[in-house]
C-alpha positions as a LaTeX table, in Angstrom:
\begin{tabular}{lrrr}
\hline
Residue & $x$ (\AA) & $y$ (\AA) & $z$ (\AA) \\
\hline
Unk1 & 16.77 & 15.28 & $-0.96$ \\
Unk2 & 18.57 & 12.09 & $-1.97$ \\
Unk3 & 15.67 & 10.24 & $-3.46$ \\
Unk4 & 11.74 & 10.05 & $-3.73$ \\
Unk5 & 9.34 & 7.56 & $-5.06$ \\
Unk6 & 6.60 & 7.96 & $-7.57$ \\
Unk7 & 3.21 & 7.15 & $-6.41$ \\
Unk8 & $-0.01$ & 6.43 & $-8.01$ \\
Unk9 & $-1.49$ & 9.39 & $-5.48$ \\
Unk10 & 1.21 & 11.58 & $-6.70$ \\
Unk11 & 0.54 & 10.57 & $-10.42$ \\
Unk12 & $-2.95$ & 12.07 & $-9.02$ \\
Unk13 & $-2.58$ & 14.80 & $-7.86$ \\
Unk14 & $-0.34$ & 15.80 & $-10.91$ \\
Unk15 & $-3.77$ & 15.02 & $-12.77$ \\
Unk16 & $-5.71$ & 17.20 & $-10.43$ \\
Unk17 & $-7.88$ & 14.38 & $-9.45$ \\
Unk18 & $-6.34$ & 13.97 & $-6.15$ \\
Unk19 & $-8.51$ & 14.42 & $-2.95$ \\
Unk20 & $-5.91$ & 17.16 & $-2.01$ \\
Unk21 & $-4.68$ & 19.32 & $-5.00$ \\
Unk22 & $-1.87$ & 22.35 & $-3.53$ \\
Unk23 & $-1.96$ & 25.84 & $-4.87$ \\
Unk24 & 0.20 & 26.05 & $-7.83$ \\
Unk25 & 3.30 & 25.77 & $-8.49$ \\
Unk26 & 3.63 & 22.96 & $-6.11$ \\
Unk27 & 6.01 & 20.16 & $-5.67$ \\
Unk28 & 4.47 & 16.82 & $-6.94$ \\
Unk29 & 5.24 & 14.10 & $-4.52$ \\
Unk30 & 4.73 & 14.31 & $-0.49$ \\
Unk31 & 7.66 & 11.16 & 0.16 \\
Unk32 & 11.22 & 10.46 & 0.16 \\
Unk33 & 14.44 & 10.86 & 2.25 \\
Unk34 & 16.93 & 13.50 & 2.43 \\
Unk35 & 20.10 & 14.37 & 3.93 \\
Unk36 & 20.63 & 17.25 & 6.74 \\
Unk37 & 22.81 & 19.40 & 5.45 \\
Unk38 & 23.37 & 22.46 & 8.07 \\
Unk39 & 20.90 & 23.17 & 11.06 \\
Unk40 & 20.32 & 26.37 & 13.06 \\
Unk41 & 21.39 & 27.35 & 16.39 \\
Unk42 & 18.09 & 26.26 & 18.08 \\
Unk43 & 18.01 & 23.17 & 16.76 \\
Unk44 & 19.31 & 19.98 & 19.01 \\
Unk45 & 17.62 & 16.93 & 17.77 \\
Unk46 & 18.81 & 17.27 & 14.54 \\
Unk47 & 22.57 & 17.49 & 12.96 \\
Unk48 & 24.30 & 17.42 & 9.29 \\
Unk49 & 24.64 & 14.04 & 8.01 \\
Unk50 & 21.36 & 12.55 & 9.67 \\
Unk51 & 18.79 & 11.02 & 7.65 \\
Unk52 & 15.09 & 12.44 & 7.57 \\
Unk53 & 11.57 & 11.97 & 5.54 \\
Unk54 & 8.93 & 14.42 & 5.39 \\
Unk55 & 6.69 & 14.87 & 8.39 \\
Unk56 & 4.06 & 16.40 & 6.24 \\
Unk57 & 3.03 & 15.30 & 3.06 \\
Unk58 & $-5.73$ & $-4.36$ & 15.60 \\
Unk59 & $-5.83$ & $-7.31$ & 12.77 \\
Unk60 & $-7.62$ & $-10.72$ & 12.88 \\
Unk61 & $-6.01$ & $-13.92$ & 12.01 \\
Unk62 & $-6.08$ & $-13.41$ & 8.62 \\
Unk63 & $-6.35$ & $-10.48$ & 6.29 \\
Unk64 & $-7.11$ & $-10.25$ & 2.13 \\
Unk65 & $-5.65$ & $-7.78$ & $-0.05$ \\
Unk66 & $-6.17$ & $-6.99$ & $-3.63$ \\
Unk67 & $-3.11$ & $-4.98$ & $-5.40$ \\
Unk68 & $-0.99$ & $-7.68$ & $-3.88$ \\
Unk69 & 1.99 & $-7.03$ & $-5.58$ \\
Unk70 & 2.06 & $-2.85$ & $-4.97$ \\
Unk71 & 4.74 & $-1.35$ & $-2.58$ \\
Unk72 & 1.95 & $-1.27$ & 0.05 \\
Unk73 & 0.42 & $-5.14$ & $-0.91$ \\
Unk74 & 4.13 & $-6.27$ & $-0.53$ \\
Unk75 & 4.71 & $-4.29$ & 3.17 \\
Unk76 & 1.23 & $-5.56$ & 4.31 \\
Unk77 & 2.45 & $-9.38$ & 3.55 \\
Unk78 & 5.79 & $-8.95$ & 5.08 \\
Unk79 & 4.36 & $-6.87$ & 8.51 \\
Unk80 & 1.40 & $-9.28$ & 8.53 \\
Unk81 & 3.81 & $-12.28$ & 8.91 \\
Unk82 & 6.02 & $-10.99$ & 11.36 \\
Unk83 & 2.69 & $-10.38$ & 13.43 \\
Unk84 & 1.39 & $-13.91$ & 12.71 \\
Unk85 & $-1.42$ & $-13.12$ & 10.33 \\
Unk86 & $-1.72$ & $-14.74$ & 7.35 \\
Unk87 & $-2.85$ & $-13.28$ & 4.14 \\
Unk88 & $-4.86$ & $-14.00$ & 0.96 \\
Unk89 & $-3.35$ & $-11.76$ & $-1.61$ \\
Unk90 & $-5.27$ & $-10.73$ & $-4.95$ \\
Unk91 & $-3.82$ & $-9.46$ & $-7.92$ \\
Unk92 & $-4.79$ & $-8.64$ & $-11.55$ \\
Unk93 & $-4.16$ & $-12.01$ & $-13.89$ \\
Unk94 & $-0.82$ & $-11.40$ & $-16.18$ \\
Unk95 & 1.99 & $-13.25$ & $-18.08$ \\
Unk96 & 4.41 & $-13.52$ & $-15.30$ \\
Unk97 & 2.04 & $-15.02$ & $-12.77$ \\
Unk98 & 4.00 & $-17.98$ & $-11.31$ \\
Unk99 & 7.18 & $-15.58$ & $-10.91$ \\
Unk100 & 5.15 & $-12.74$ & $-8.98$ \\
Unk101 & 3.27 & $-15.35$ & $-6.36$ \\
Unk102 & 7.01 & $-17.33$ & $-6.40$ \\
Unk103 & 7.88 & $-13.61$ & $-5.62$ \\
Unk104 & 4.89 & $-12.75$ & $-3.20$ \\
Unk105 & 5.30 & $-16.33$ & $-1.48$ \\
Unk106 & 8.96 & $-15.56$ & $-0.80$ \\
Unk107 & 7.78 & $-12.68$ & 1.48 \\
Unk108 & 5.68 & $-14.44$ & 3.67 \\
Unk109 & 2.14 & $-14.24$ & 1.38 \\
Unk110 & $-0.32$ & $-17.86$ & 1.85 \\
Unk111 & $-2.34$ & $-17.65$ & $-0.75$ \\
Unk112 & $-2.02$ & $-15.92$ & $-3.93$ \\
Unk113 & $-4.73$ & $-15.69$ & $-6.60$ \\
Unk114 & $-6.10$ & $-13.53$ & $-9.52$ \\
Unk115 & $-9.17$ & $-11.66$ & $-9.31$ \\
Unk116 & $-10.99$ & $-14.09$ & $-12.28$ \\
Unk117 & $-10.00$ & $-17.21$ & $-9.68$ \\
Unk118 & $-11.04$ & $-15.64$ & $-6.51$ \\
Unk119 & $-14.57$ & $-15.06$ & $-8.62$ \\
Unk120 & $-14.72$ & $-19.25$ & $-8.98$ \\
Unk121 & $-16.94$ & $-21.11$ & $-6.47$ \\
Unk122 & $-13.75$ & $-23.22$ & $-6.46$ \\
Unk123 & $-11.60$ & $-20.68$ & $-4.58$ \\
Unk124 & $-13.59$ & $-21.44$ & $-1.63$ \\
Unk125 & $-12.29$ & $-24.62$ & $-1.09$ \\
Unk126 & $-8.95$ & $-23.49$ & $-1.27$ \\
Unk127 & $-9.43$ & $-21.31$ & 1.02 \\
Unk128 & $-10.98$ & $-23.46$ & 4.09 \\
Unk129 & $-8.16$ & $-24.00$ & 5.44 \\
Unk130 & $-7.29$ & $-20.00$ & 6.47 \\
Unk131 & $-9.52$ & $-18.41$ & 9.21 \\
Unk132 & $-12.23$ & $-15.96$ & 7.13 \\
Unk133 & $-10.11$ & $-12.64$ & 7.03 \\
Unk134 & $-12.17$ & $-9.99$ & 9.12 \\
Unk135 & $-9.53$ & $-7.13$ & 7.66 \\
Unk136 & $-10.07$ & $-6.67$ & 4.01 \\
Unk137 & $-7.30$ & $-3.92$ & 2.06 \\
Unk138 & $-9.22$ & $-2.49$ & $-1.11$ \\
Unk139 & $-7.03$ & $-0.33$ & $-3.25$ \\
Unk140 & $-8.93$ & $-1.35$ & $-6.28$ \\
Unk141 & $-12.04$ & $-0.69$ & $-6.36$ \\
Unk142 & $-14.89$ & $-1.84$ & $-8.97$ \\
Unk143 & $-15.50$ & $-5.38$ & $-9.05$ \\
Unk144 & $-12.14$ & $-6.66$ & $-7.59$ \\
Unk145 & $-13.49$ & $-4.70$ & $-4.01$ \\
Unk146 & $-16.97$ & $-6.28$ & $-4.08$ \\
Unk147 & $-15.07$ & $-9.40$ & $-4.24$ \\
Unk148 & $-13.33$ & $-8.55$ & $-1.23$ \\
Unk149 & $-16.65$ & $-7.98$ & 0.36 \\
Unk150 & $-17.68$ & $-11.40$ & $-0.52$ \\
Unk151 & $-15.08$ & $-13.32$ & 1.08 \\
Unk152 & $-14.78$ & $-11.04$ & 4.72 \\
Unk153 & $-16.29$ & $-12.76$ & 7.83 \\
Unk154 & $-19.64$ & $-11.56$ & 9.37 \\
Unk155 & $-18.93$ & $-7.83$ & 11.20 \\
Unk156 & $-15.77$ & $-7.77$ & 9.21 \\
Unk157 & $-14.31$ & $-4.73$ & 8.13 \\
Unk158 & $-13.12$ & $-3.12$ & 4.63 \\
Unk159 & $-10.59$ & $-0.30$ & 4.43 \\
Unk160 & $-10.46$ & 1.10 & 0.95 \\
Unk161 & $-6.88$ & 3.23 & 0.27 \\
Unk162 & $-6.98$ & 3.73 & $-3.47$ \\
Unk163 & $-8.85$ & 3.62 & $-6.35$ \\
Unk164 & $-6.81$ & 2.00 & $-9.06$ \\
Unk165 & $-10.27$ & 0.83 & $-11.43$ \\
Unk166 & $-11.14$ & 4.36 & $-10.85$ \\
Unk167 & $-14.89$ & 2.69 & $-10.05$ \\
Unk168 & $-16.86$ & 2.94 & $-7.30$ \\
Unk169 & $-17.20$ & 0.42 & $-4.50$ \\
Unk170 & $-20.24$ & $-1.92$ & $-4.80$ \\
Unk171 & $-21.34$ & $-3.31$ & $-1.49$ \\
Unk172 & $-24.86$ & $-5.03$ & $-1.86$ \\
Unk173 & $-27.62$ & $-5.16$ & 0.72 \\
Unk174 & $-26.89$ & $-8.13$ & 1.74 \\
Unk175 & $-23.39$ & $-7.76$ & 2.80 \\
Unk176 & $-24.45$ & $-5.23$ & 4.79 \\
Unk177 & $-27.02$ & $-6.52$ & 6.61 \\
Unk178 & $-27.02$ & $-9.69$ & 7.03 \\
Unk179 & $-23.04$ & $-9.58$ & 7.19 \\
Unk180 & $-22.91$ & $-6.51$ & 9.08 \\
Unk181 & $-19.99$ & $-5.53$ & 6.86 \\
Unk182 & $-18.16$ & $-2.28$ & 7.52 \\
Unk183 & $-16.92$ & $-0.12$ & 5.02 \\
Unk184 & $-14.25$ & 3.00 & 5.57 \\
Unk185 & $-11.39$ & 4.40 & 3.96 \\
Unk186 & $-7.85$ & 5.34 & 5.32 \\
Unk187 & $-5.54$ & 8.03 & 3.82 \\
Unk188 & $-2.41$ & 8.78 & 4.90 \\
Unk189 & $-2.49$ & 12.44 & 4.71 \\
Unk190 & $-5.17$ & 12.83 & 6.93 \\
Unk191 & $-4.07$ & 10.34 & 9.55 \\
Unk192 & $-0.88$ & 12.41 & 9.79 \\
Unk193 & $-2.81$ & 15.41 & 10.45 \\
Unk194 & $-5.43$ & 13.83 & 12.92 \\
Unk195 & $-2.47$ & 11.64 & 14.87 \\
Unk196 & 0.67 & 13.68 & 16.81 \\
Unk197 & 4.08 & 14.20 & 15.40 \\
Unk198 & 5.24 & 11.44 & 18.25 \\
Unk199 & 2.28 & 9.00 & 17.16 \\
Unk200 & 3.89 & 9.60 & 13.63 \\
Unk201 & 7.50 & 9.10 & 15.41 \\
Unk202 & 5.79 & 5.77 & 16.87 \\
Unk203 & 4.66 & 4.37 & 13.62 \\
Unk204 & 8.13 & 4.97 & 11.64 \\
Unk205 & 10.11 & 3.52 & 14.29 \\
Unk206 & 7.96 & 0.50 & 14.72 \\
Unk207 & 9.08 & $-0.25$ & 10.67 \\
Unk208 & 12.47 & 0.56 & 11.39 \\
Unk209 & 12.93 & $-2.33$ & 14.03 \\
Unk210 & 11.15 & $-4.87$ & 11.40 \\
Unk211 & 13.63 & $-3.46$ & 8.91 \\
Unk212 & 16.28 & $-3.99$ & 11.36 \\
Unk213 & 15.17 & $-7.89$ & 12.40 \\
Unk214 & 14.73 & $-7.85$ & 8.58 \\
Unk215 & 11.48 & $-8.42$ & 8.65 \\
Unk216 & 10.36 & $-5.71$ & 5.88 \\
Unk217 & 12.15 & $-5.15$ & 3.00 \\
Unk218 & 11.50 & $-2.32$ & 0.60 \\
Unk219 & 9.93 & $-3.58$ & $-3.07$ \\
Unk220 & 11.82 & $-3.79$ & $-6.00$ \\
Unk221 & 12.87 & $-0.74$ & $-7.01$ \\
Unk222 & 14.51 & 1.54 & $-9.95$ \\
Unk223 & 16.31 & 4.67 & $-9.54$ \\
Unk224 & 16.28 & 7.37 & $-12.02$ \\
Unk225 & 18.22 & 10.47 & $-12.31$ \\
Unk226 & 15.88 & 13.21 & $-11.72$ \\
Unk227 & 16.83 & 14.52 & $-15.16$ \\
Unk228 & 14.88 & 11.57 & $-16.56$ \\
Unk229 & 11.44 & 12.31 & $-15.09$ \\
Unk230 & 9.98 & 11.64 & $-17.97$ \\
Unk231 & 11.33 & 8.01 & $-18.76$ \\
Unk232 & 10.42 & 7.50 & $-14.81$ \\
Unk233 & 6.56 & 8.65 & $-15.02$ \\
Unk234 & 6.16 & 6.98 & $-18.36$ \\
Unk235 & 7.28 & 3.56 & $-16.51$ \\
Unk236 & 5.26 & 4.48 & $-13.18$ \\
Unk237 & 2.29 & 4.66 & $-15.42$ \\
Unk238 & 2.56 & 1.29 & $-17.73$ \\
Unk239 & 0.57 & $-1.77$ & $-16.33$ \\
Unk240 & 1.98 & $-4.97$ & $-14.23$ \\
Unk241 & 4.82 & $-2.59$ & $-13.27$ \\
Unk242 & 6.52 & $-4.00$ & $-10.47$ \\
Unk243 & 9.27 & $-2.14$ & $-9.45$ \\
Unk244 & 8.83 & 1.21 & $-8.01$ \\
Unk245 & 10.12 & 4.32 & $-9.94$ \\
Unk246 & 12.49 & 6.26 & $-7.56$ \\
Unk247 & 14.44 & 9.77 & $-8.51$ \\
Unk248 & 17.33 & 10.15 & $-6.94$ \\
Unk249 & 18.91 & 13.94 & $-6.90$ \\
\hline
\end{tabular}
């Protein structure tokens, strides 16, 4: 292994409130990227010195996002523009504001507000000018996701991936009716399992040519000697955190 990030899931899971917990002892963490180091006589896809990552472990014109300025609110900006969507991106309210949406706009983001704003009657108004998103990205939860709701176009649909409030989703009747609003929930785990190693294959290459056209760029990041774990999870955990924690070995 030559580095690996640290998650909120894997946080999680190292919690035991993760939606997959392994037998113990385990290894905390299900991402990164290592180095092949020898193969065996079988093997012909694969030789020392290649890079690798762990195997295991249809948009409308506009899409909102709380969490905006996570590793995955950051991606879904950058991959959104290169596919000509355009994105309202929410994120908690904090002292740095104006440099994270400089930061956010710099990636391709189109609007970028706090969760107390996007509560204003105001914010619709601002918003008139951007197609009703009929994608919503809920990694939130609690109030910031029923804001979501609010602002997703009749039969739109809401895909919640985390839970970072640690509350529930609240949906009223309404929304659901009369909206015709559609709630699920996407984890990456189980896609992997569901979807074929080459669908998997499909996926990662797809980001690789974006990376390549330099499209996507990874988020901020800090690397940490794996003997420092513990300075590492203590910053993974603090709040407004924006660069990602990553041991390297």
């Amino acid at each position: 292994m030559l580095a690996a990030p640290i998650n909120p899931s894997d946080i999680n899971m190292i919690q035991g409130n993760y939606g997959l917990l392994p037998k113990l002892p385990a290894v905390g963490g299900n991402e990164g990227v290592g180095r092949v180091v020898a193969v065996g006589g079988s093997v012909t896809r694969l030789k020392p010195g290649d890079w690798v990552i762990p195997a295991n472990a249809g948009l409308g014109d506009s899409v909102i996002q709380n969490a905006a300025n996570s590793s995955v609110g950051q991606a879904v900006i950058q991959i959104a523009a290169a596919r000509g969507l355009r994105t309202i991106n929410v994120l908690r309210g904090r002292p740095d504001i104006q440099k994270v949406t400089d930061r956010l706009k710099d990636l391709g983001a189109e609007h970028v507000i706090t969760e107390e704003d996007l509560r204003k009657p105001e914010t619709a108004d601002l918003l008139k000018d951007v197609p009703q998103p009929r994608l919503a990205l809920n990694c939130v939860g609690g109030k910031s996701s029923t804001e979501l709701l609010r602002h997703l176009a009749p039969g739109g649909t809401m895909v919640t991936y985390g839970g970072m409030a640690k509350q529930p989703v609240v949906a009223s009747v309404g929304l659901l009716i009369f909206k015709d609003l559609k709630l699920r929930g996407f984890w990456l785990s189980q896609w992997k399992k569901d979807h074929s190693p080459a669908e998997f294959q499909a996926l990662i290459l797809t980001l690789c040519d974006l990376i390549g056209r330099g499209q996507l760029t990874a988020p901020a990041c800090s690397e940490v000697p794996l003997q420092d774990y513990q300075r590492a999870l203590e910053s993974a955990g603090k709040p407004f955190m924006s660069s990602k924690q990553i041991l390297t070995m």
